[in-house]
N, C-alpha and C positions, 0 to 999 in steps of 0.2 A: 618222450618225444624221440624218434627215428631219424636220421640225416639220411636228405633224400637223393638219391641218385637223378644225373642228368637229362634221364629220357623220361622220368618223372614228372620230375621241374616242366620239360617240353611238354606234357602232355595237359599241364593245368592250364583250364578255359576263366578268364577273367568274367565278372559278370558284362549285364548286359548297361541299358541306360539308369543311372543313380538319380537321386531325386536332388542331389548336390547340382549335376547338372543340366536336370529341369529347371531348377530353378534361377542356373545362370541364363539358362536359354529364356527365359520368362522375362527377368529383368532385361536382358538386351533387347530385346522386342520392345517394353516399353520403354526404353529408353530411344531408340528409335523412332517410337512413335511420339514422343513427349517433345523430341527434336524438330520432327516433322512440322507440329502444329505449333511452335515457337518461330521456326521458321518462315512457316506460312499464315503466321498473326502478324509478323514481323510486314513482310510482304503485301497484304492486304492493305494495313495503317499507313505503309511508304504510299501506296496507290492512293486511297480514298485523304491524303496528307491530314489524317484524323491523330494528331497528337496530344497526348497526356499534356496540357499547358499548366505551371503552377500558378 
C-alpha cells in the first residue's frame, strides 16, 4: 500500500446515493405518512365524537 499525496486525496469522487440511505429515505416517508393518518384518524373520531367507550 502507497501513502497518497494531497492532490490525490483531492481528486477522489465519493460515490453516488447508497442504498443505506434509500432506505433512510424510505423509512422517513412512511413514517410521515403513518403520522399523517394517526393524525387525521385522531381528527375525524374528535369530529364525528365516535369514541372507543369500555
Amino acid at each position: 500500500m502507497s501513502i497518497l499525496d494531497n492532490n490525490t486525496l483531492k481528486a477522489i469522487k465519493g460515490g453516488t446515493i447508497s442504498s443505506t440511505m434509500l432506505n433512510a429515505v424510505s423509512r422517513l416517508i412512511t413514517t410521515i405518512l403513518e403520522l399523517g393518518r394517526s393524525i387525521g384518524s385522531s381528527l375525524y373520531r374528535y369530529r364525528k365524537k365516535d369514541y372507543c367507550q369500555p
